[in-house]
HTML snippet that shows the backbone in 3Dmol.js (N, CA, C, O; Angstrom):
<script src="https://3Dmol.org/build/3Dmol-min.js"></script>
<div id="view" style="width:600px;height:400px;position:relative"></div>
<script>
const pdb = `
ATOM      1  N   UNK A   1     -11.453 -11.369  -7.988  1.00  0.00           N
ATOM      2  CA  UNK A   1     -10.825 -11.886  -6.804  1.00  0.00           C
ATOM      3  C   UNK A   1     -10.071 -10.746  -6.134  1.00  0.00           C
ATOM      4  O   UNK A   1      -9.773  -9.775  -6.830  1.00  0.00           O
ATOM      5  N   UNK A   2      -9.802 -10.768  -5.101  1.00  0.00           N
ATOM      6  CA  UNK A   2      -9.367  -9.852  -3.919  1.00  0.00           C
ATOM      7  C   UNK A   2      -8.116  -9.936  -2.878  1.00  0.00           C
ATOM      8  O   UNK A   2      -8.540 -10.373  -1.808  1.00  0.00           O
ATOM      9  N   UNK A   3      -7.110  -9.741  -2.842  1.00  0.00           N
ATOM     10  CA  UNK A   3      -6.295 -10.028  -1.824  1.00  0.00           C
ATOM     11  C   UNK A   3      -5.657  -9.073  -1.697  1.00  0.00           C
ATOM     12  O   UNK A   3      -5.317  -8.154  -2.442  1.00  0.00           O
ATOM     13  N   UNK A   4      -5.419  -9.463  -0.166  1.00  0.00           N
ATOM     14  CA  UNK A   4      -4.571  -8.229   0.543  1.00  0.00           C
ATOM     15  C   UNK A   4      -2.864  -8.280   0.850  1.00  0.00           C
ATOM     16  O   UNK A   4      -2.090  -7.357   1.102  1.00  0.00           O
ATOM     17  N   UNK A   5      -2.657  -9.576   0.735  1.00  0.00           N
ATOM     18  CA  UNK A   5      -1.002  -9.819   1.016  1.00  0.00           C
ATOM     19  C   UNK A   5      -0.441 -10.175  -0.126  1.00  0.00           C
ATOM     20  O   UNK A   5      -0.815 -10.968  -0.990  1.00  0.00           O
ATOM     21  N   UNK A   6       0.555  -9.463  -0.035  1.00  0.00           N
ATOM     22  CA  UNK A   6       1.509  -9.788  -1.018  1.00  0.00           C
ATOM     23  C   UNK A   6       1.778 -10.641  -1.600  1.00  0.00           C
ATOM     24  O   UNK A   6       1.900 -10.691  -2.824  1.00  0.00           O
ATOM     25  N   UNK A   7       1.999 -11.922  -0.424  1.00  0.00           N
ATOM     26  CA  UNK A   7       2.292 -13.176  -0.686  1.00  0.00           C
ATOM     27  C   UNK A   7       1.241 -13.967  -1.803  1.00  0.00           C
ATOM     28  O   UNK A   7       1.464 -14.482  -2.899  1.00  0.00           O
ATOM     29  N   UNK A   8       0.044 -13.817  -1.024  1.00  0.00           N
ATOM     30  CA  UNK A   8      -0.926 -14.237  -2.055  1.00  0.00           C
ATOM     31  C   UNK A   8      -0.862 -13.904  -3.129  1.00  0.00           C
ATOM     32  O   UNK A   8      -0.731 -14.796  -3.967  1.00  0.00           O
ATOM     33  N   UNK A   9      -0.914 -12.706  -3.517  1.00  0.00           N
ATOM     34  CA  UNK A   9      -0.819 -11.361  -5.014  1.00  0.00           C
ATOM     35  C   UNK A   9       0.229 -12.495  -5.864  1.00  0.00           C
ATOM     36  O   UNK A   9      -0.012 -12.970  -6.974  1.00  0.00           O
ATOM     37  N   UNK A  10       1.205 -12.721  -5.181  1.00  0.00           N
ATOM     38  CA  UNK A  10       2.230 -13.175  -5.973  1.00  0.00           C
ATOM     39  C   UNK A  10       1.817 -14.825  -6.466  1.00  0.00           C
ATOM     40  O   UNK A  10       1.743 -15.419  -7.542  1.00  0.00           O
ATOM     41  N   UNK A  11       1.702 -15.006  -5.695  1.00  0.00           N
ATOM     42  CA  UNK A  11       1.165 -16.920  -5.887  1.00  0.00           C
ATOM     43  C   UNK A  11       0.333 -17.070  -6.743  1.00  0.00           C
ATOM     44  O   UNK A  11       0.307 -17.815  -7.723  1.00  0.00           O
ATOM     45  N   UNK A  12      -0.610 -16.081  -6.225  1.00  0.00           N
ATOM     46  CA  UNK A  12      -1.855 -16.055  -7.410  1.00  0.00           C
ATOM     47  C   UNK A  12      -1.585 -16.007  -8.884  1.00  0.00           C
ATOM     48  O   UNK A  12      -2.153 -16.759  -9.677  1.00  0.00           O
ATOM     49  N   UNK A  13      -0.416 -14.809  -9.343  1.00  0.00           N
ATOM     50  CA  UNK A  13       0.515 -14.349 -10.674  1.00  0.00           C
ATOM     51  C   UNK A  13       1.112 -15.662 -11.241  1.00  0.00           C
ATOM     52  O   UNK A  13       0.933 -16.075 -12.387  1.00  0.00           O
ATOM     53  N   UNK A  14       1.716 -16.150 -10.447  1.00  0.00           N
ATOM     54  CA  UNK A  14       3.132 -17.139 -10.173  1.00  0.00           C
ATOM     55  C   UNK A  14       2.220 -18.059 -11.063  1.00  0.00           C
ATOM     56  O   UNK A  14       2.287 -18.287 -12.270  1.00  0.00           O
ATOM     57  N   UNK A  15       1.006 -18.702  -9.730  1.00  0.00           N
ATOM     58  CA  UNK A  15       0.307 -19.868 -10.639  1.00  0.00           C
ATOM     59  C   UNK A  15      -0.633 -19.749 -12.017  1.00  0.00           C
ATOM     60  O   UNK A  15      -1.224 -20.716 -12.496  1.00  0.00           O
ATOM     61  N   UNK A  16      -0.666 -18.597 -12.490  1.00  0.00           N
ATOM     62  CA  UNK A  16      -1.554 -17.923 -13.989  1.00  0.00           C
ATOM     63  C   UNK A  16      -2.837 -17.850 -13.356  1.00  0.00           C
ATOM     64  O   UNK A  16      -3.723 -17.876 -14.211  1.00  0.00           O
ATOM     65  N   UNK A  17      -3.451 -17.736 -11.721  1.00  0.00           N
ATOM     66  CA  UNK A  17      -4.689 -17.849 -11.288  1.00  0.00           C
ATOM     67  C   UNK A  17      -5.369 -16.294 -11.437  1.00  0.00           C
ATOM     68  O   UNK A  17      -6.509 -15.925 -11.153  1.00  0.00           O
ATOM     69  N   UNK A  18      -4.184 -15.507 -12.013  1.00  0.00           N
ATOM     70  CA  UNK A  18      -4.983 -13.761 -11.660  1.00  0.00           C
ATOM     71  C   UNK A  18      -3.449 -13.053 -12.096  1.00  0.00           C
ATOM     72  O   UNK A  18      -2.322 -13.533 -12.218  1.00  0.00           O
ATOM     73  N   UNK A  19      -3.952 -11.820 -12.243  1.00  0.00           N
ATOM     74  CA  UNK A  19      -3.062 -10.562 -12.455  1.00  0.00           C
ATOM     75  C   UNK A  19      -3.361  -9.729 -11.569  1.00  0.00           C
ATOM     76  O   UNK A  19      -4.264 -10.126 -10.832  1.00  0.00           O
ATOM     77  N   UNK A  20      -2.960  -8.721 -11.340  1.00  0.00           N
ATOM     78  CA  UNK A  20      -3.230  -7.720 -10.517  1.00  0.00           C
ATOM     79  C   UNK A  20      -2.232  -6.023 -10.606  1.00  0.00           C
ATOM     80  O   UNK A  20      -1.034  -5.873 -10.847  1.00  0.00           O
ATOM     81  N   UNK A  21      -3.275  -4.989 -10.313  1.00  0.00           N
ATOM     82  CA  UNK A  21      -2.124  -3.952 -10.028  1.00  0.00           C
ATOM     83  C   UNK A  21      -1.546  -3.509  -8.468  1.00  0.00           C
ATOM     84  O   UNK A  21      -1.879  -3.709  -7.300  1.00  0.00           O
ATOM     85  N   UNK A  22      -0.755  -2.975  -9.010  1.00  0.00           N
ATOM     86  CA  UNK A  22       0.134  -2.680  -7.513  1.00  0.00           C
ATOM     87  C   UNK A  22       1.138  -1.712  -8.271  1.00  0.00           C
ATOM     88  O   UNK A  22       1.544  -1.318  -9.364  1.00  0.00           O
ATOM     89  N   UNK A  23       1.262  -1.601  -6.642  1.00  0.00           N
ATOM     90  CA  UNK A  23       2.278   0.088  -6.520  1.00  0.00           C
ATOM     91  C   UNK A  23       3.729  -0.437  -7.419  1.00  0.00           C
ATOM     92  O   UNK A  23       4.203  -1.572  -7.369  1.00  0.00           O
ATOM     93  N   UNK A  24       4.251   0.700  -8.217  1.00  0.00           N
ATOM     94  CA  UNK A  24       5.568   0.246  -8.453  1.00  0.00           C
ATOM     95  C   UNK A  24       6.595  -0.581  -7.695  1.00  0.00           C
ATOM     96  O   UNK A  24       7.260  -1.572  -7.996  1.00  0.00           O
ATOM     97  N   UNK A  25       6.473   0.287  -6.442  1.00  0.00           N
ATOM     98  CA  UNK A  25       7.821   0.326  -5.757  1.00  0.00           C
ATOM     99  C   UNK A  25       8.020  -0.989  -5.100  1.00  0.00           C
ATOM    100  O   UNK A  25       9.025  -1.384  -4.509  1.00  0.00           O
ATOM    101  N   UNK A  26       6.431  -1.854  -5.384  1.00  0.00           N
ATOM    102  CA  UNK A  26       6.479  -3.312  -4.801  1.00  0.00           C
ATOM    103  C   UNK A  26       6.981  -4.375  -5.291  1.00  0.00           C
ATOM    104  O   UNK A  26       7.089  -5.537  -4.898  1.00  0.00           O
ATOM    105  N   UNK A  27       7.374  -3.615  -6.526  1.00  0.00           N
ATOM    106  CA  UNK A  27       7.558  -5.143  -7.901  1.00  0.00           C
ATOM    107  C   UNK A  27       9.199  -5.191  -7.308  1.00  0.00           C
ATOM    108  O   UNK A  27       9.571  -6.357  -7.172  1.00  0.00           O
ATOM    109  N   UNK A  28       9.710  -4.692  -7.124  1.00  0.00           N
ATOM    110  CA  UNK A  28      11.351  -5.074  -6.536  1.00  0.00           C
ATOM    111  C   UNK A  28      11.461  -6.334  -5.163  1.00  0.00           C
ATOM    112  O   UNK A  28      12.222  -7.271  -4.919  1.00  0.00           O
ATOM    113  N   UNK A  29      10.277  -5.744  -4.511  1.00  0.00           N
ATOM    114  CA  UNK A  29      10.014  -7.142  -3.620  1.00  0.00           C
ATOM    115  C   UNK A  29       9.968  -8.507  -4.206  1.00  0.00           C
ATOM    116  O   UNK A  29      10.494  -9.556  -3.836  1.00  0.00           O
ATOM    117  N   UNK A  30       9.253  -8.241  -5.152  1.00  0.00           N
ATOM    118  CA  UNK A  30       8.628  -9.707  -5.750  1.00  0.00           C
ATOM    119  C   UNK A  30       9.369 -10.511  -7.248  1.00  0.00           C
ATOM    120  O   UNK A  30       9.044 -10.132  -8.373  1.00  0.00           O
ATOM    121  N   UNK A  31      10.216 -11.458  -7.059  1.00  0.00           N
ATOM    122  CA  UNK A  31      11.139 -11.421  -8.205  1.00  0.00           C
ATOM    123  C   UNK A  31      10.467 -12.144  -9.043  1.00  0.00           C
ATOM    124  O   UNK A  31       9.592 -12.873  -8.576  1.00  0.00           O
ATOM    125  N   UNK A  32      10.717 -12.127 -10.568  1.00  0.00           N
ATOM    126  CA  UNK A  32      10.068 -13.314 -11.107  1.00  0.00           C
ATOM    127  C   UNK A  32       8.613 -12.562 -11.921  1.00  0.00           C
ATOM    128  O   UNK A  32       7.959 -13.240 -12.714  1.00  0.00           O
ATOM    129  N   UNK A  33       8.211 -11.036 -11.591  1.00  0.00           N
ATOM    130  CA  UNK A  33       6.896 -10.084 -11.970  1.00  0.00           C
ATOM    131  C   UNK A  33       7.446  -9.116 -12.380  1.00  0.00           C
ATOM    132  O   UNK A  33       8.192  -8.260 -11.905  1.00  0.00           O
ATOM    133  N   UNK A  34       6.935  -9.362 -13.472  1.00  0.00           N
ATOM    134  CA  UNK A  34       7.202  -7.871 -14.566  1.00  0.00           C
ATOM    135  C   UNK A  34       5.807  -6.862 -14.551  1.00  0.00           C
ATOM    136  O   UNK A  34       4.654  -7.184 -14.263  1.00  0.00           O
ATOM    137  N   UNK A  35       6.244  -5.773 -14.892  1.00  0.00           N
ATOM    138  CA  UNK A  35       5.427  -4.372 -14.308  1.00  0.00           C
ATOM    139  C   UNK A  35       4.738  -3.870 -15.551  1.00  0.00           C
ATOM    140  O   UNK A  35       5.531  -3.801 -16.489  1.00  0.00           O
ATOM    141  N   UNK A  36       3.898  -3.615 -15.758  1.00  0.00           N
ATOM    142  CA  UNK A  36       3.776  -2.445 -17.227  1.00  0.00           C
ATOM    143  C   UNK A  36       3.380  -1.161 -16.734  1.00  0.00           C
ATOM    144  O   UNK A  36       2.408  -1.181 -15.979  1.00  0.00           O
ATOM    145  N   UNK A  37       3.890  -0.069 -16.975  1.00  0.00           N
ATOM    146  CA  UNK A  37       3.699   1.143 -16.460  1.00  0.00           C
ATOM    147  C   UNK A  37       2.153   1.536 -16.823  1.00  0.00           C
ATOM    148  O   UNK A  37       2.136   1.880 -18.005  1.00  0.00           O
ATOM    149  N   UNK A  38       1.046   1.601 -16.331  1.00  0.00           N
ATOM    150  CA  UNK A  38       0.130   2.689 -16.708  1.00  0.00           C
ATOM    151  C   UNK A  38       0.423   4.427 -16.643  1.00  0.00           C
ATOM    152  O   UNK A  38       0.528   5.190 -15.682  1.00  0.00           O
ATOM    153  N   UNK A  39       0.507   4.676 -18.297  1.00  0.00           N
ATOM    154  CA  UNK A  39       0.289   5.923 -18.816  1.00  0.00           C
ATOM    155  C   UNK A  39      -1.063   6.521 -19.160  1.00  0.00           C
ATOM    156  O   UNK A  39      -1.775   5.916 -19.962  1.00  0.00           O
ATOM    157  N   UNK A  40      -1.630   8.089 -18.414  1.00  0.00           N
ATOM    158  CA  UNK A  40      -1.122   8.547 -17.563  1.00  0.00           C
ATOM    159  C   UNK A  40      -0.926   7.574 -16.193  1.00  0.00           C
ATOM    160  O   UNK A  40      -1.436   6.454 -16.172  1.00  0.00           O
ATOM    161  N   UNK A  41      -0.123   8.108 -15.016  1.00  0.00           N
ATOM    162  CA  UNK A  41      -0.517   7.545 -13.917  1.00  0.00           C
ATOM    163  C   UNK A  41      -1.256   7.783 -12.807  1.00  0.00           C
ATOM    164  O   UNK A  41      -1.387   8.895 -12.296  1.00  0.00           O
ATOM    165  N   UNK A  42      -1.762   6.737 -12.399  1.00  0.00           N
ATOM    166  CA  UNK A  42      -2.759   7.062 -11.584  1.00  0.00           C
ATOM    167  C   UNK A  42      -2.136   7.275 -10.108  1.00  0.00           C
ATOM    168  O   UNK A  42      -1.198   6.813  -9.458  1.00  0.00           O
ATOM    169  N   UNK A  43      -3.248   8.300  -9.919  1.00  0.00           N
ATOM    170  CA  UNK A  43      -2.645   8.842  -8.299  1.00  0.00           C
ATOM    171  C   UNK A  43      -3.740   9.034  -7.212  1.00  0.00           C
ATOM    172  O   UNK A  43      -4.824   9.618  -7.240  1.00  0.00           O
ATOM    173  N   UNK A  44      -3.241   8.506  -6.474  1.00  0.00           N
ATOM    174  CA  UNK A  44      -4.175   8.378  -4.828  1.00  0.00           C
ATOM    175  C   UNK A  44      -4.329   9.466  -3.858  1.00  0.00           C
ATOM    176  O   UNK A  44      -3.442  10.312  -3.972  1.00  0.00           O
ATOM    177  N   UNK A  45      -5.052   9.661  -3.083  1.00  0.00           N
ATOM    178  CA  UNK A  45      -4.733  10.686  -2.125  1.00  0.00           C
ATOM    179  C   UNK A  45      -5.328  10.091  -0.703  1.00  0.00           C
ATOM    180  O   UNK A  45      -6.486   9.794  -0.408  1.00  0.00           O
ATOM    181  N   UNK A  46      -4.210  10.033   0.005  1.00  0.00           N
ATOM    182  CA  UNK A  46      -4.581   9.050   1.426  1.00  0.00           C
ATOM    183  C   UNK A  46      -4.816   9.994   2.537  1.00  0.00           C
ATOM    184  O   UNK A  46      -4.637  11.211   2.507  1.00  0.00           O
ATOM    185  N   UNK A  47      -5.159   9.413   3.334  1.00  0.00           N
ATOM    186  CA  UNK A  47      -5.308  10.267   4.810  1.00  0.00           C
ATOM    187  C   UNK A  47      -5.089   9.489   6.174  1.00  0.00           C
ATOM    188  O   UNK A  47      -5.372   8.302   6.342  1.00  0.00           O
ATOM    189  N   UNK A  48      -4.605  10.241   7.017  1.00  0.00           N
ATOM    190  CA  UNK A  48      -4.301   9.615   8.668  1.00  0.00           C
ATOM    191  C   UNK A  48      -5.090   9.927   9.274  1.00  0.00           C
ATOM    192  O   UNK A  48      -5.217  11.126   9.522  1.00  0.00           O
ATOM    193  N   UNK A  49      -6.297   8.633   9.970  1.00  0.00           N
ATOM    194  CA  UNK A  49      -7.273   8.664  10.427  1.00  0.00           C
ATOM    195  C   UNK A  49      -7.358   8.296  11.915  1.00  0.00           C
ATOM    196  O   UNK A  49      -6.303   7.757  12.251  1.00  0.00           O
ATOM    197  N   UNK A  50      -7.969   8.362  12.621  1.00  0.00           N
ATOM    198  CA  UNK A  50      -8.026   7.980  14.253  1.00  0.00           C
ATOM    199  C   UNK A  50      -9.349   7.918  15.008  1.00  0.00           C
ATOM    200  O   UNK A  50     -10.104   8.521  14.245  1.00  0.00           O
ATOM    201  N   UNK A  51      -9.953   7.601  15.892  1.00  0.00           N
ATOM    202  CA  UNK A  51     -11.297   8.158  16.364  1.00  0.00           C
ATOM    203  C   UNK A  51     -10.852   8.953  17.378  1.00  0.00           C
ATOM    204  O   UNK A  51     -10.026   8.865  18.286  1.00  0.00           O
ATOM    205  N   UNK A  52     -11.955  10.083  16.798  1.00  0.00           N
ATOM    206  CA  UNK A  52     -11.889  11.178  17.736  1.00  0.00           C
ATOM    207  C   UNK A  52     -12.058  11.356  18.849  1.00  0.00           C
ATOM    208  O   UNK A  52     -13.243  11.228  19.157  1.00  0.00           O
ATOM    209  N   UNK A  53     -10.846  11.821  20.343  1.00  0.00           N
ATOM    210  CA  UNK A  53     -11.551  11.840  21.107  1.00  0.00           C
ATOM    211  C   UNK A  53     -11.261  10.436  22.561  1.00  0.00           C
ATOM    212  O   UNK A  53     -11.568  10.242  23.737  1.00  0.00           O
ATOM    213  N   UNK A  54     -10.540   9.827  21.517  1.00  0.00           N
ATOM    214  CA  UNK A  54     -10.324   8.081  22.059  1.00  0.00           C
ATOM    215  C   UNK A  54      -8.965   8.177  22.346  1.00  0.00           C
ATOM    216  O   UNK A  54      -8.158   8.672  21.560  1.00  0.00           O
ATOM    217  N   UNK A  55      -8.623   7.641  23.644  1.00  0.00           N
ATOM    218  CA  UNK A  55      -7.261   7.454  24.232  1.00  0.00           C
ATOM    219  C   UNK A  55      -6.436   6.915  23.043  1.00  0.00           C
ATOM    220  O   UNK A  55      -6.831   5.980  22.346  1.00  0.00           O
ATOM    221  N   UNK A  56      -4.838   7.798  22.785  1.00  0.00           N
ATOM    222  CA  UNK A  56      -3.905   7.340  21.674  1.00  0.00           C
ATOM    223  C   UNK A  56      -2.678   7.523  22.603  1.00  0.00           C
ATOM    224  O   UNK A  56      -2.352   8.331  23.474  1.00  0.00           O
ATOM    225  N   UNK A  57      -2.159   6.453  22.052  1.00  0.00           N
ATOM    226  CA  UNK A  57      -0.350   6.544  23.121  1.00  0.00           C
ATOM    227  C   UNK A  57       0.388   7.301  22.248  1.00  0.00           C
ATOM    228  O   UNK A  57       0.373   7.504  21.034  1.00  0.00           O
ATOM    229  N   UNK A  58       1.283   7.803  23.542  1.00  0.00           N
ATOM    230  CA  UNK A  58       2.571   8.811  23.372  1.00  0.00           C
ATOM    231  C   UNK A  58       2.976   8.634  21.707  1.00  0.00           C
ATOM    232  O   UNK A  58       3.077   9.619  20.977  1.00  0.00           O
ATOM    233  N   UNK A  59       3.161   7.425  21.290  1.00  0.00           N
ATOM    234  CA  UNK A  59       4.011   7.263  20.009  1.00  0.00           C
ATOM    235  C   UNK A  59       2.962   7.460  18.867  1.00  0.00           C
ATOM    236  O   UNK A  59       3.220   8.196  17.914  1.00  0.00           O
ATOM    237  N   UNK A  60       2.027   6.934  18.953  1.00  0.00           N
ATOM    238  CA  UNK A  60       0.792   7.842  17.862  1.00  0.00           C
ATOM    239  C   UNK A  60       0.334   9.113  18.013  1.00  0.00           C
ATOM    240  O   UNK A  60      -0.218   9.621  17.036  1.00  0.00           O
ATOM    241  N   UNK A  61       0.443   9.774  19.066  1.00  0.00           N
ATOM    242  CA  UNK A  61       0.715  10.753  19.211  1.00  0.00           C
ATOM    243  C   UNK A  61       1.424  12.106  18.412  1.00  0.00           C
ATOM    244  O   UNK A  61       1.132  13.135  17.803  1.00  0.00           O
ATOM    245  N   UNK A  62       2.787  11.142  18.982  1.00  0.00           N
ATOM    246  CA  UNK A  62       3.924  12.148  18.219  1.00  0.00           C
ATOM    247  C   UNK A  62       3.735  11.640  16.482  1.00  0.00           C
ATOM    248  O   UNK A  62       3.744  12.570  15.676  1.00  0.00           O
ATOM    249  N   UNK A  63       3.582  10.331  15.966  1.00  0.00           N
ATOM    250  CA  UNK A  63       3.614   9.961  14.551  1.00  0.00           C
ATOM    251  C   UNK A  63       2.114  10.910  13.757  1.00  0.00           C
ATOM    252  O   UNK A  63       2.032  11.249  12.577  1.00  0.00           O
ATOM    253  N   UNK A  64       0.991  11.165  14.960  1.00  0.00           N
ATOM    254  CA  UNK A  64      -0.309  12.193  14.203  1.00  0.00           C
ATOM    255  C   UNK A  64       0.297  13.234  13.904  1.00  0.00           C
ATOM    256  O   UNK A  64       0.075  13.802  12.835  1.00  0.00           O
ATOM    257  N   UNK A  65       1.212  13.701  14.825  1.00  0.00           N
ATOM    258  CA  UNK A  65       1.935  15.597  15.291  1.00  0.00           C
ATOM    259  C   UNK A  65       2.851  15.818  13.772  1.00  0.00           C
ATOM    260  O   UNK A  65       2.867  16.824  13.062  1.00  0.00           O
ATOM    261  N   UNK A  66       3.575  14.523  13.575  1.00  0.00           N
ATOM    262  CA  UNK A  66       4.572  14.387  12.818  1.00  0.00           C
ATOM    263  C   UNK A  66       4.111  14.196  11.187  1.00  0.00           C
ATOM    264  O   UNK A  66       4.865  14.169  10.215  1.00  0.00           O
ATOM    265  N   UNK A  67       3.059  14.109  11.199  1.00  0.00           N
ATOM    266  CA  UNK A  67       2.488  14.154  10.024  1.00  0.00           C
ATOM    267  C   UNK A  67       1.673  15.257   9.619  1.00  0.00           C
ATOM    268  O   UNK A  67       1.501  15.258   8.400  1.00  0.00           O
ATOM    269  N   UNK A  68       1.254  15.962  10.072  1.00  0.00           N
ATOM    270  CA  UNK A  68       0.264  16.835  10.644  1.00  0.00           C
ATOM    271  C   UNK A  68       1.250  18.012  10.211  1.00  0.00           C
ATOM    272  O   UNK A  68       0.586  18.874   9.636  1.00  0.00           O
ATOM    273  N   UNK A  69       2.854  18.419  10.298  1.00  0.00           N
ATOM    274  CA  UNK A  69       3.587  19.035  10.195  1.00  0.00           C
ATOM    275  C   UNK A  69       4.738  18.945   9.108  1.00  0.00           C
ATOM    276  O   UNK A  69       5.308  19.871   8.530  1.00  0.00           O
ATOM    277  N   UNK A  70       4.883  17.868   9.014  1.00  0.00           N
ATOM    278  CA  UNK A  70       5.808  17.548   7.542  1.00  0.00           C
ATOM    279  C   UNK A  70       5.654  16.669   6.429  1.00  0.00           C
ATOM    280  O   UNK A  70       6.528  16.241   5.675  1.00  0.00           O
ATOM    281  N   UNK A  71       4.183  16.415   6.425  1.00  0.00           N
ATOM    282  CA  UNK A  71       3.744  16.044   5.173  1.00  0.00           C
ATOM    283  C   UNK A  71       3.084  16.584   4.568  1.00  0.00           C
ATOM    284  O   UNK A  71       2.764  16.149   3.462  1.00  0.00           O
TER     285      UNK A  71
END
`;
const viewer = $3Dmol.createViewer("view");
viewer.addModel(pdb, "pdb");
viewer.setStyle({}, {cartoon: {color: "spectrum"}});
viewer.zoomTo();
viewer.render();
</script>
């Protein structure tokens, strides 16, 4: 099974319908879900994507520039 919101993730747990992983830093959102650390941990590598070429406003703009430079 598959879900994308939180809310669900949790309901799903809540009612014994599924488990699931998720980012640490989410389990503080969600009260009531306990975490087990996977050792080693696993790590992602994301990227900021756009189509090339295609009208982007001022504020995606500066947030591409802004990433592009201090991340």
């Amino acid at each position: 099974m598959h879900a994308s919101q939180l809310y669900t993730i949790q309901n799903f747990i809540h009612d014994h319908l599924g488990g699931g992983f998720l980012y640490a830093s989410l389990l503080k959102n969600l009260p009531g879900l306990i975490g087990i650390p996977i050792v080693p941990s696993i790590t992602q590598e994301i990227g900021l994507v756009w189509k090339k070429g295609k009208y982007v406003t001022d504020c995606v703009e500066k947030y591409i520039s802004f990433i592009k430079n201090y991340v």
